[in-house]
TIPALUM-637849 format. One line per field, with one value per residue (C-alpha): residue number from 1; residue in one letter; chain; x negated, y negated, z. Coordinates in steps of 0.001 Angstrom, whole numbers. Example, Ala and Ser with C-alpha at 12.3 -4.5 7.8 and 13.67 -1.06 7.14 Angstrom:
pos c(1	2)
code c(a	s)
unit c(A	A)
east c(-12300	-13670)
north c(4500	1060)
up c(7800	7140)
//
This chain:
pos c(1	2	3	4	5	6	7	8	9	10	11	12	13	14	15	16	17	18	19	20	21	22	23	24	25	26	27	28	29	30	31	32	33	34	35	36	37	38	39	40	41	42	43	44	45	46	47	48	49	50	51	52	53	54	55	56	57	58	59	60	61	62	63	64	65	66	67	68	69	70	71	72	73	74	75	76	77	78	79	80	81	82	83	84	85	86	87	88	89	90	91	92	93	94	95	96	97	98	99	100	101	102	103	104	105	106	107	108	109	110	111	112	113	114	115	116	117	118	119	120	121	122	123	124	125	126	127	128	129	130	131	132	133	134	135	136	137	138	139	140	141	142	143	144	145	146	147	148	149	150	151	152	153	154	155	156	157	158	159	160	161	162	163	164	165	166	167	168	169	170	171	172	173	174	175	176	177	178	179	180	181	182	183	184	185	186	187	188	189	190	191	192	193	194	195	196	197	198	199	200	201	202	203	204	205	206	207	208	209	210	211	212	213	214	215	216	217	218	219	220	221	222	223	224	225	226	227	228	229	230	231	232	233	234	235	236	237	238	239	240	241	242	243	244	245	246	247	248	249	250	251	252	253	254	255	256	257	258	259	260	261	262	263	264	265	266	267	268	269	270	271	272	273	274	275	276	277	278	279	280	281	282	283	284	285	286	287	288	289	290	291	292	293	294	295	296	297	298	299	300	301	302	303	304	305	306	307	308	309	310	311	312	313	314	315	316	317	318	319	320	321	322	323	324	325	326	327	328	329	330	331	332	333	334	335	336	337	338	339	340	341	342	343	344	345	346	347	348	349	350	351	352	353	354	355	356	357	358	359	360	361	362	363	364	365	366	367	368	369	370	371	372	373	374	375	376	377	378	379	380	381	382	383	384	385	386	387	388	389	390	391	392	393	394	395	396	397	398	399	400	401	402	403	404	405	406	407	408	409	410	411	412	413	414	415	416	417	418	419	420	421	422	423	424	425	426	427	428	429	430	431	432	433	434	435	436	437	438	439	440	441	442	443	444	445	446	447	448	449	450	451	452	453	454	455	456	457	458	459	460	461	462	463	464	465	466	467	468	469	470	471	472	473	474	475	476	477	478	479	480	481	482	483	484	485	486	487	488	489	490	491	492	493	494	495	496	497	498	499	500	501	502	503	504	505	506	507	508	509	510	511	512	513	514	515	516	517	518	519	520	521	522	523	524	525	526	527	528	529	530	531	532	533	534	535	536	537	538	539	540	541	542	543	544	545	546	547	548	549	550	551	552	553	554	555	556	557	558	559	560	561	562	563	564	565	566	567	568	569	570	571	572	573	574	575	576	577	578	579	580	581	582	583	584	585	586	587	588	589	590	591	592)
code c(x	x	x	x	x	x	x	x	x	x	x	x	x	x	x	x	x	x	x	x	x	x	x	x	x	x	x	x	x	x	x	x	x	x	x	x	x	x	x	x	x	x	x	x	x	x	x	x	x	x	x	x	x	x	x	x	x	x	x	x	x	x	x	x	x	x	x	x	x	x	x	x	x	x	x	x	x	x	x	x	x	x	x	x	x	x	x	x	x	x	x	x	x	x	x	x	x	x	x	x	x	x	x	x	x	x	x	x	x	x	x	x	x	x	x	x	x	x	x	x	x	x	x	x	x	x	x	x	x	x	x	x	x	x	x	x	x	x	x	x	x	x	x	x	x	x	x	x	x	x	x	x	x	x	x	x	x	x	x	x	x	x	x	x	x	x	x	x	x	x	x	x	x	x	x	x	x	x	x	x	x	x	x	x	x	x	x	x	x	x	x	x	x	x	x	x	x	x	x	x	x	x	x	x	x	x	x	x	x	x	x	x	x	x	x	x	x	x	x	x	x	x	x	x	x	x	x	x	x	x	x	x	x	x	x	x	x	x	x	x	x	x	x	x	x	x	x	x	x	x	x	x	x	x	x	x	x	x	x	x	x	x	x	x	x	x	x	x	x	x	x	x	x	x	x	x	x	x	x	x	x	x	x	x	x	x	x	x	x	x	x	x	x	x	x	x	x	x	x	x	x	x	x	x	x	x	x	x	x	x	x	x	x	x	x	x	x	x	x	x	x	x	x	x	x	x	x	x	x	x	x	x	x	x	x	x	x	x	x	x	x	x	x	x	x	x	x	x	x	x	x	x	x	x	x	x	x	x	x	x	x	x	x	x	x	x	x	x	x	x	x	x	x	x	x	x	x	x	x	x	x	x	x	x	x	x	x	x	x	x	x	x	x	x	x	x	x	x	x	x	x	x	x	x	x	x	x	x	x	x	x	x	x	x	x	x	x	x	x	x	x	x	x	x	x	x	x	x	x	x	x	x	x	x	x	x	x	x	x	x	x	x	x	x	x	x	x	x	x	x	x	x	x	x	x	x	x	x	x	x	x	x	x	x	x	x	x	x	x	x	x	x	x	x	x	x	x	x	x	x	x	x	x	x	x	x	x	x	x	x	x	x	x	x	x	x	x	x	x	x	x	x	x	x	x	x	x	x	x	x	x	x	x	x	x	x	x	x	x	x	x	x	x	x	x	x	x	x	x	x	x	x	x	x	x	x	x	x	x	x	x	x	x	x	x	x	x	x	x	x	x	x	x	x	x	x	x	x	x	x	x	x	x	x	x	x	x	x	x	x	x	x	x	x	x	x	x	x	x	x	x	x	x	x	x	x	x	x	x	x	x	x)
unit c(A	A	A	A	A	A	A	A	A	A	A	A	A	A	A	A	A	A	A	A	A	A	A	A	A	A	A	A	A	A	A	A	A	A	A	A	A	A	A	A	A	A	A	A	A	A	A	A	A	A	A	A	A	A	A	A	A	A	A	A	A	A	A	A	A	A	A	A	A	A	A	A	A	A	A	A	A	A	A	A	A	A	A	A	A	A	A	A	A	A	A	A	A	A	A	A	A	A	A	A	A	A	A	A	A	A	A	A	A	A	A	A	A	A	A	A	A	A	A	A	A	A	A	A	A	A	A	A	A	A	A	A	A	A	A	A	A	A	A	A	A	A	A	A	A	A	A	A	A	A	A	A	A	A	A	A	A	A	A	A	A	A	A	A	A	A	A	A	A	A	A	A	A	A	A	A	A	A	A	A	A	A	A	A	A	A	A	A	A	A	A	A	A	A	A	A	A	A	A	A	A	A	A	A	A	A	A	A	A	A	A	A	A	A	A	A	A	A	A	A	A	A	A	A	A	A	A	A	A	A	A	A	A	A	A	A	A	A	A	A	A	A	A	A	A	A	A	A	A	A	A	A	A	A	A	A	A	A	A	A	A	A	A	A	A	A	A	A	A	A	A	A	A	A	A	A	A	A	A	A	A	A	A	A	A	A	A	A	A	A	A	A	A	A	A	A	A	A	A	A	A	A	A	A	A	A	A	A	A	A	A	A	A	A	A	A	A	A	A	A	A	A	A	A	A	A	A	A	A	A	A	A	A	A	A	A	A	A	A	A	A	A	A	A	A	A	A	A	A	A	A	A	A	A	A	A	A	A	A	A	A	A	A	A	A	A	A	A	A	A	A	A	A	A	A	A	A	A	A	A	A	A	A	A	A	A	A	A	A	A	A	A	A	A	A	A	A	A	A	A	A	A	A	A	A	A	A	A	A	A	A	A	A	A	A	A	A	A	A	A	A	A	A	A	A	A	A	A	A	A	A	A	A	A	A	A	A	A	A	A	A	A	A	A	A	A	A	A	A	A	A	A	A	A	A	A	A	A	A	A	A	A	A	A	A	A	A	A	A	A	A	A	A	A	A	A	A	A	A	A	A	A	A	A	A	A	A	A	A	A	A	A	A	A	A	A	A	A	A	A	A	A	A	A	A	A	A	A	A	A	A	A	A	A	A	A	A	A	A	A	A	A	A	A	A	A	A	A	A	A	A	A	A	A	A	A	A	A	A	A	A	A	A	A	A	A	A	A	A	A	A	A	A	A	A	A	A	A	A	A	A	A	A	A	A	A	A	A	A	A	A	A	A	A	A	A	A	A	A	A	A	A	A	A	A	A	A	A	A	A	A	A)
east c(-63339	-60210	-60544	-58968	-58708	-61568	-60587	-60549	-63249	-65390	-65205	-65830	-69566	-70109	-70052	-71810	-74854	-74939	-75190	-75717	-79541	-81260	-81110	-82584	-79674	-77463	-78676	-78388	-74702	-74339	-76017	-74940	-71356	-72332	-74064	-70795	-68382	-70514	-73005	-75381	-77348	-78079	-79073	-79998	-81118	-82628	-82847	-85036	-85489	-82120	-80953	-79357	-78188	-77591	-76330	-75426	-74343	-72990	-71355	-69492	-65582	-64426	-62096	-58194	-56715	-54328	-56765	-59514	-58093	-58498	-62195	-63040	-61000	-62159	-62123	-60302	-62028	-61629	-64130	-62703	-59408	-59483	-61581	-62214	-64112	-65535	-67058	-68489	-69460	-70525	-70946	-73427	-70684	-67625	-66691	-64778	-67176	-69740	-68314	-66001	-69257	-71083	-68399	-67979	-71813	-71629	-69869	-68993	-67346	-66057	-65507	-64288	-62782	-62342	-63305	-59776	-58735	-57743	-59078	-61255	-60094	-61534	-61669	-63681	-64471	-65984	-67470	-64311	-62072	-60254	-58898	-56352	-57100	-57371	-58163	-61854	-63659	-65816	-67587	-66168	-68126	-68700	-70787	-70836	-72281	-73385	-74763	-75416	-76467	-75719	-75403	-72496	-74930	-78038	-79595	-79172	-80994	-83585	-85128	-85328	-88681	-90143	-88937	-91575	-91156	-87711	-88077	-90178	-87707	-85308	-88177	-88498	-84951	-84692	-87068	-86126	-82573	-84252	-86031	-82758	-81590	-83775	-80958	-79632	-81758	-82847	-83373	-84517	-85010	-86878	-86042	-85348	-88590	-88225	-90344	-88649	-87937	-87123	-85349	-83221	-85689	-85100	-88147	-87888	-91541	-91812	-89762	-92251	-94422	-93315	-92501	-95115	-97508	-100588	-103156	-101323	-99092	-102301	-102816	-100338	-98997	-95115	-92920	-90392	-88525	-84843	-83667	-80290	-79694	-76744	-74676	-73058	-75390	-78220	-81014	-83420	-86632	-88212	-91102	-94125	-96991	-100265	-103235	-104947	-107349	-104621	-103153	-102666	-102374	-98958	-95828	-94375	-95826	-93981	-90425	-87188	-84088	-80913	-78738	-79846	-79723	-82298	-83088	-85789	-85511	-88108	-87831	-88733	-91509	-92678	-92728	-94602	-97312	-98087	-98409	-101397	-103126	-105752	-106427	-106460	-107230	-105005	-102865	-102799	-99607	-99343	-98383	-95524	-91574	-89560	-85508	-83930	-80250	-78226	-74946	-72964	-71307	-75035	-75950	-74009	-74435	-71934	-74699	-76259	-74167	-77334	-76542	-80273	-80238	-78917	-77776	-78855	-76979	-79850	-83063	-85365	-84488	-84414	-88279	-89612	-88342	-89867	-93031	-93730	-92677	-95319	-97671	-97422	-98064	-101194	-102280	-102685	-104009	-107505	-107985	-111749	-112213	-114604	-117285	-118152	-121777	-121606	-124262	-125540	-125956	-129097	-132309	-134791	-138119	-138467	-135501	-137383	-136279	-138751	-138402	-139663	-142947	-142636	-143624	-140946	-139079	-141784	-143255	-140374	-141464	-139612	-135973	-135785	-135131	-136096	-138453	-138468	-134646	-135382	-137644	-135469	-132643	-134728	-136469	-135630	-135732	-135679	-132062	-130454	-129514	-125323	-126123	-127913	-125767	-122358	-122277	-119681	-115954	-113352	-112254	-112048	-115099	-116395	-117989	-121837	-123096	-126596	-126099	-125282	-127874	-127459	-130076	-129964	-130966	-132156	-130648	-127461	-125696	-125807	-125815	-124520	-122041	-118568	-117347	-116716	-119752	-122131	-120950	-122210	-121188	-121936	-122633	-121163	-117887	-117580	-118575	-115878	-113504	-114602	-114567	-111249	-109410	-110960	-109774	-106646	-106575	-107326	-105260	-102651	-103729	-103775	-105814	-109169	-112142	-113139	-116246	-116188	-118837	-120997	-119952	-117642	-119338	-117791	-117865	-117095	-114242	-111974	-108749	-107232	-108486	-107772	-103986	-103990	-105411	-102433	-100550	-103193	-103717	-100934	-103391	-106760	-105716	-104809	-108313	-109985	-110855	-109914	-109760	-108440	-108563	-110969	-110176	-109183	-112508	-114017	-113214	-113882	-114622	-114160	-114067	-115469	-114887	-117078	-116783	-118133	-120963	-122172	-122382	-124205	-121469	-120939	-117341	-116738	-118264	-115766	-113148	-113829	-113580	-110260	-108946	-109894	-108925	-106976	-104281	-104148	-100663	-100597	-96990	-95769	-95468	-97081	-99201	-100537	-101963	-103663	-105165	-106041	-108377	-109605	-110300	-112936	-113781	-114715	-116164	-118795	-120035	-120157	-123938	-125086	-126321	-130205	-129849	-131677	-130122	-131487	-130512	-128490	-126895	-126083	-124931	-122229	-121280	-120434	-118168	-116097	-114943	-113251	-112571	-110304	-107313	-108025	-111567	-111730	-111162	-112367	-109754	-109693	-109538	-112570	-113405	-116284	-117131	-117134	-117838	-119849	-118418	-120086	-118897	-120302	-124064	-123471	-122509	-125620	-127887	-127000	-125077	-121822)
north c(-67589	-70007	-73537	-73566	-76265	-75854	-74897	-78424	-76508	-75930	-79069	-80693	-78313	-79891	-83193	-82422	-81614	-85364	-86853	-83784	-82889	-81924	-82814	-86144	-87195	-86122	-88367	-91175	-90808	-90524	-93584	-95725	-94977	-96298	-99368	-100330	-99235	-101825	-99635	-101591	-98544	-95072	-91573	-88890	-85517	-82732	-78829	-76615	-79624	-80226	-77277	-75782	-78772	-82738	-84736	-88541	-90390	-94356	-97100	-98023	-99334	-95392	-93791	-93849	-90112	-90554	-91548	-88595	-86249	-88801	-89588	-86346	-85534	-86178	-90473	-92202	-95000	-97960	-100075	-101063	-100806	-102599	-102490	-106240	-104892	-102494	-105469	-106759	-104508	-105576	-102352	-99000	-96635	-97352	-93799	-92127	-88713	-88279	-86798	-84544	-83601	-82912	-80553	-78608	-77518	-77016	-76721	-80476	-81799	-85251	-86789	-90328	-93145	-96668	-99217	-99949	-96815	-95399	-91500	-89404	-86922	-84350	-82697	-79807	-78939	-75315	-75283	-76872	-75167	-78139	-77722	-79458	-83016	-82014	-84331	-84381	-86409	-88507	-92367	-95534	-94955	-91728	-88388	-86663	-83167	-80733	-77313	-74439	-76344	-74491	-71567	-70050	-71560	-69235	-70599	-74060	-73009	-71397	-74215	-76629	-76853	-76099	-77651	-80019	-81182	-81633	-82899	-85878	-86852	-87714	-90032	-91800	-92148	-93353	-95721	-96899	-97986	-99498	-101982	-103528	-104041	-104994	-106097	-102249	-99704	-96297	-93478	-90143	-86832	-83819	-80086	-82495	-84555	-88130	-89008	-92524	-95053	-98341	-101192	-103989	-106890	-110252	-111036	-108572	-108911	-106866	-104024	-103842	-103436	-100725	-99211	-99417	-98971	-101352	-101247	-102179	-104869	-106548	-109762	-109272	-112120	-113448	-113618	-115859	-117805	-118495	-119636	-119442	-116550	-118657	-121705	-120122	-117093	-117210	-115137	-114722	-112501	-112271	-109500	-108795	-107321	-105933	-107261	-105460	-103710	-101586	-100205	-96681	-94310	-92970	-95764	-94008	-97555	-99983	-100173	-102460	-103424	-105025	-106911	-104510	-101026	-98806	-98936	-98058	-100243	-99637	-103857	-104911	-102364	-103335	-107252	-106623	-104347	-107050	-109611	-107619	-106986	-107417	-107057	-103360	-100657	-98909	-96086	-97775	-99477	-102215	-101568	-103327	-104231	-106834	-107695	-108948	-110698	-111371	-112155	-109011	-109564	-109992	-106212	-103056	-100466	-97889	-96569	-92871	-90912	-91547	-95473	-95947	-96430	-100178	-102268	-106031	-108168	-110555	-108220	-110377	-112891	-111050	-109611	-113415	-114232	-111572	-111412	-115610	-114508	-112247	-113769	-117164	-115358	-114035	-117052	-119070	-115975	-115386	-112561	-111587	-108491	-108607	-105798	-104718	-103451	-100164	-98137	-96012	-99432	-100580	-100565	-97625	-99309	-100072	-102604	-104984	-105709	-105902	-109222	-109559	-112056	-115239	-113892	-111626	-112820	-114450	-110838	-108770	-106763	-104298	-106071	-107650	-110790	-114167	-115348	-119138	-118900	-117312	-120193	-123016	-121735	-121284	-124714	-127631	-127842	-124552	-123435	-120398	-118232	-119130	-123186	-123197	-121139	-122460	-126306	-125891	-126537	-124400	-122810	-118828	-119344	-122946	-124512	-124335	-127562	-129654	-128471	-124868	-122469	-118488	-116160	-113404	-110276	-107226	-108489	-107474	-109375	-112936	-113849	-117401	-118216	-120318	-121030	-117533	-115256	-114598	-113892	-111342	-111438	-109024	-110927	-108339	-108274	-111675	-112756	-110099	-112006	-115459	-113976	-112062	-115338	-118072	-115177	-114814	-118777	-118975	-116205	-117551	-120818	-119145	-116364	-116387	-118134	-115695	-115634	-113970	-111731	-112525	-109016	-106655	-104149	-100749	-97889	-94790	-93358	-90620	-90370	-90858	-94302	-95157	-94425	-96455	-99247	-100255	-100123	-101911	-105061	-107965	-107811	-107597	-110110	-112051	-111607	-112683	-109539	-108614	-105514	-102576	-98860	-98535	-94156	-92029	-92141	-95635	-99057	-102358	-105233	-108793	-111003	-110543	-112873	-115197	-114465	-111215	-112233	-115061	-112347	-109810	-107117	-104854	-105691	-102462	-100683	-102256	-101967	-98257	-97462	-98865	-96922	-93578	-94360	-91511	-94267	-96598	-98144	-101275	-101084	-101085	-103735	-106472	-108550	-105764	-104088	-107599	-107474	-104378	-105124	-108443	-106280	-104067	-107396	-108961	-106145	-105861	-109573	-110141	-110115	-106873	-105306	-105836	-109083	-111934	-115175	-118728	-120678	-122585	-119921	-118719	-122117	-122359	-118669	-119589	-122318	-120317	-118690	-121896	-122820	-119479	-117742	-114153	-114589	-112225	-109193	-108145	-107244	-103524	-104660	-103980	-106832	-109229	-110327	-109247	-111382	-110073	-112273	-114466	-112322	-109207	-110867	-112341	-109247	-106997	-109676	-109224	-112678	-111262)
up c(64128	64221	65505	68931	71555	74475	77964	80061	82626	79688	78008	81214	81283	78374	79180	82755	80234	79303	82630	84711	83636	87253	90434	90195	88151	90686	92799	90541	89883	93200	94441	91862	92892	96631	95242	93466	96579	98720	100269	102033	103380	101661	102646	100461	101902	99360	100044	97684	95740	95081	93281	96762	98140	98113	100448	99581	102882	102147	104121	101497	100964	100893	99347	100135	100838	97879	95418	96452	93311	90720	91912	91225	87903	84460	82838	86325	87638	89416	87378	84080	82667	79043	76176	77321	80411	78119	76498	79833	82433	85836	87474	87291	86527	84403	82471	85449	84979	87019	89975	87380	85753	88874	90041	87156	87595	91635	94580	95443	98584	98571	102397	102892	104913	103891	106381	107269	107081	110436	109642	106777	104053	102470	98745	96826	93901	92810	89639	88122	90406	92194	96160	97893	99962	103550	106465	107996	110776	109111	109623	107255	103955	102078	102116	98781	99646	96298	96437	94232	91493	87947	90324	87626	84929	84805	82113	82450	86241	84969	83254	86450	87968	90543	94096	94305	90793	91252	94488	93218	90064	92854	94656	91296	90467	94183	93884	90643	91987	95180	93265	91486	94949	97440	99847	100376	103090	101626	103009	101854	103405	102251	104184	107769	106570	105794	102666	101609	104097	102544	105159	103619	102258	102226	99372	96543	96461	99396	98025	94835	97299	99298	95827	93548	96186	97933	94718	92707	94479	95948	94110	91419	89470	89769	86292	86940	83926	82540	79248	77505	74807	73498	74646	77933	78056	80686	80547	83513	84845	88464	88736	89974	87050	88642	87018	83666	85898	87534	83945	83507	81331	82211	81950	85087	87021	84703	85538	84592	85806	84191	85991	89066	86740	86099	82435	79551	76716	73638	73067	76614	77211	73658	74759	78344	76208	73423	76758	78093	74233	75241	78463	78897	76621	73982	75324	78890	80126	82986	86445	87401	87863	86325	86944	84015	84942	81628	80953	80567	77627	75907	76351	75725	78428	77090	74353	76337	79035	81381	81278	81142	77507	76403	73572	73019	71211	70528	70578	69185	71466	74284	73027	72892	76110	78136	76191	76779	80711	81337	78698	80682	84167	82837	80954	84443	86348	86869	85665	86113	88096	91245	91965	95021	95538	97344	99510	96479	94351	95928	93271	94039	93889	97291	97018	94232	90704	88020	85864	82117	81614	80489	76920	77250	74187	72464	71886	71593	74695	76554	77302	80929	82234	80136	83044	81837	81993	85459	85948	85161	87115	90473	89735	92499	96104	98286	99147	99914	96830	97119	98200	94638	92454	93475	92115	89784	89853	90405	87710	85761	84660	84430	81080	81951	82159	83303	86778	86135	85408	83818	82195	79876	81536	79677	76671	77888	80418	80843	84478	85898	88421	90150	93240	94418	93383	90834	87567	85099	81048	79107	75923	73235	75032	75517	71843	70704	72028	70608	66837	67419	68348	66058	63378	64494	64655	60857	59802	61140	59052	56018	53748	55667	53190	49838	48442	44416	43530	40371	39053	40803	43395	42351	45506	45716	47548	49060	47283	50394	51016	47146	47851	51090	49386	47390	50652	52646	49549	51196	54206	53033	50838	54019	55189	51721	50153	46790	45925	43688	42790	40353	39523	41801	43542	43807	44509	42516	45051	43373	46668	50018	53363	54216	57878	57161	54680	57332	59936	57792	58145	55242	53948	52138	55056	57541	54285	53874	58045	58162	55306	56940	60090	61986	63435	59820	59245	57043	57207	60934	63114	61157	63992	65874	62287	61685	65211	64867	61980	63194	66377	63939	62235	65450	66946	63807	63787	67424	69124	70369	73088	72663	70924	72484	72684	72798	75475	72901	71853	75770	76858	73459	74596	77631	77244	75278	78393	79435	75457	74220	75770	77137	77408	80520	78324	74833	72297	73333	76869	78638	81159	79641	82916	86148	89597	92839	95298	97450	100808	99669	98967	101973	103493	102050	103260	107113	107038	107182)
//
């Protein structure tokens, strides 16, 4: 077949495939064109999901009669006009083809009137086929109206979904837009239903609300910071991120602006994840919103024909800044979950609850409570249960001191309170988290302390953990083991930690689980692989479940709460402590 020049209507279906995926981005296009006409209020209405008809209704500036059949043809816009604006763009759409795109797929009908325009025109466009401007009746602003979506493109039809599925893409993209600019009224409209009603705000906070819904915007913590990328290049964030507890396991709740545009960026996402390492478990993603404002000529926004695709200049910059933004929000949150007792909680004998004998520990009976702990911490004048738990000052969770009294219960949790309930620990958790940073702390000192074996401790080995090992050697050096392939099936072990030694953990044991790992990569990003191994490090050598603890040993536990950063979560993010507030004792005991 000869080359041959493409017909401009096909060329044009082409390109509608970049931008033009489903209805959803439709709607985009369409309301990103209001927002930069000046649109202070929006109305979208949806039929069969989109795919038989959209309706975009703006107050925008409008569109002069004379200029109607350049908005529709192919690369004319009003938004840039030199590779200099190119360079800097202010605006949501600069290419000039959206609504070209759009009505080479469908049946489009432009109708506009500028504000100080004295009447409305009219112009279609069927599937490519372009019709004469004609007048119309028709308010100041503009109503885009498509229908027949790929309706003389079966197959590109055939693989929307179904009009529910559609029908909530366009919700998200919506809603997506809404929260880059709080100060514009939304409304959407579902088969003459209204399933989006969001009113002008004032406080962007209470469009993240409205949003990303009442769970998840209850008690969440601000982000609020500026810096400077460069002399003459301001960077700032506003958002609101819901706490760790709220994480889930679809990113659908995390969403971004830039400079008021809907975007997914790899760099930010990857910044606001390594904030909450930590505090929620692997494969979950925070719940939240955060509006970045940059200068323009900092990003490139002309990378993906969807615009939600961008380019940083300075991406490593840009990556510190937001991840010591959200990092510092958290830092000076507290974070510790409460939990409420509900009806089904009660105990079953008869409302008692058995404690352990003052022997308890000394004979290694069943676990329970350690009743001279118990003892000690009821001792003193009678008072009511919160008058003698709750000297303490305010704080996460307050360094135990003489006042403050705890107890180890079932040699499990370690139970002690603050100023707003009783607080439960559970010890492994907590302990977890103490190793994992005062590793991390001497890593980042230097090679962690080696101790050389007498003569070298040869183990066997899978041939696939042999030929990780040479890949794996920088770090485990880092962490003060030495070792080397000894064949194709063992290992020769000249130097073990110390750390690991002094907490009788196996170090080729812990060595050997890493290697074999499902997820092992010694070669990707290189502080979360180090994490992830202190995680298994700390997670071997911390107290266990079972173990019972001297008072000593509780009381140096517990001021590591106040001592070490995180200490509400373990490194794989499960809460180490938990808090029954005051209220709800209060509450359960007929005082409320």
């Amino acid at each position: 077949m000869p080359i041959r020049p493409l017909p401009p209507n096909l060329v044009n279906q082409i390109a509608a495939g970049e931008v033009v995926e489903r209805p959803a981005s439709v709607v985009k296009e369409l309301v990103e064109n209001a927002l930069d006409a000046g649109a202070t209020r929006i109305e979208v209405r949806l039929e069969g999901g989109g795919r038989d008809r959209i309706e975009v209704l703006d107050d925008g500036g409008g569109i002069p009669a004379e200029e109607l059949a350049l908005a529709v043809a192919p690369h004319a816009t009003s938004k840039i006009a030199s590779m200099e604006d190119l360079l800097q763009v202010g605006t949501y759409g600069f290419r000039g083809e959206a609504l070209a795109s759009i009505g080479s797929v469908s049946r489009l009908t432009v109708t506009s009137c500028p504000r100080r325009g004295s009447s409305a025109s009219s112009i279609q466009v069927d599937h490519g086929r372009q019709e004469s401007v004609r007048p119309a009746a028709g308010n100041p602003g503009t109503r885009i109206e498509v229908t027949n979506l790929f309706g003389e493109m079966p197959a590109r039809r055939k693989f929307l979904r179904s009009e529910p599925t559609e029908a909530g893409r366009v919700v998200e993209a919506l809603e997506w837009i809404a929260l880059g600019r709080p100060g514009v009224a939304f409304t959407l409209w579902q088969e003459s239903r209204k399933t989006l009603d969001l009113p002008a705000e004032n406080d962007p906070a209470r469009r993240v609300a409205a949003v990303l819904g009442a769970e998840a915007a209850a008690d969440a913590l601000t982000v609020e910071a500026e810096a400077a990328l460069a002399p003459g290049s301001p960077i700032s964030v506003w958002g609101r991120m819901a706490r760790p507890a709220q994480a889930k396991v679809a990113a659908k709740g995390l969403r971004l602006t830039l400079n008021g545009r809907a975007i997914i960026d790899r760099g930010v996402l990857h910044a606001i994840r390594e904030a909450y390492r930590g505090l929620i478990e692997p494969g979950r993603t925070p719940v939240g919103f955060l509006a970045i404002q940059i200068d323009p000529r900092e990003v490139d926004v002309n990378v993906h024909p969807a615009k939600s695709e961008v380019r940083f200049r300075q991406p490593a910059a840009v990556h510190s800044f937001v991840h010591r933004a959200v990092k510092a929000a958290l830092r000076t949150a507290n974070l510790m979950p409460e939990m409420p007792i509900t009806e089904t909680a009660a105990p079953s004998s008869g409302g008692f609850m058995h404690f352990g004998t003052a022997t308890s520990r000394a004979t290694g009976s069943a676990p329970g409570f350690d009743y001279g702990t118990l003892a000690q911490a009821l001792d003193g004048p009678a008072a009511t249960a919160a008058t003698a738990l709750a000297h303490v000052q305010p704080a996460e969770l307050p360094m135990p001191i003489a006042s403050r009294r705890f107890l180890q219960a079932g040699r499990m949790w370690l139970v002690t309170s603050d100023e707003q309930g009783l607080v439960i620990v559970d010890q492994h958790a907590l302990h977890e988290r103490v190793m994992f940073e005062r590793l991390r702390a001497r890593t980042l000192a230097g090679a962690l302390e080696s101790q050389a074996l007498l003569s070298p401790r040869i183990e066997p080995a899978t041939a696939l953990e042999v030929e990780r090992l040479e890949e794996a050697r920088p770090l485990l050096e880092r962490l003060g083991f030495d070792v080397r392939a000894g064949g194709p099936r063992s290992l020769v072990v000249h130097a073990e930690p110390v750390f690991l030694i002094e907490r009788r953990v196996d170090p080729v044991e812990l060595l050997r689980e890493w290697l074999g790992r499902d997820d092992f990569d010694a070669a990707g990003d290189g502080e979360a692989v180090l994490a992830k191994v202190l995680d298994m490090m700390a997670c071997k050598a911390a107290v266990k479940a079972g173990d019972a603890l001297s008072e000593r040993e509780i009381a140096e536990l517990l001021q590591q709460l106040d001592a070490i950063e995180r200490a509400t979560n373990c490194p794989h993010g499960r809460p180490t402590a938990m808090r029954i507030p005051w209220r709800e004792i209060e509450r359960r005991f007929g005082r409320g």
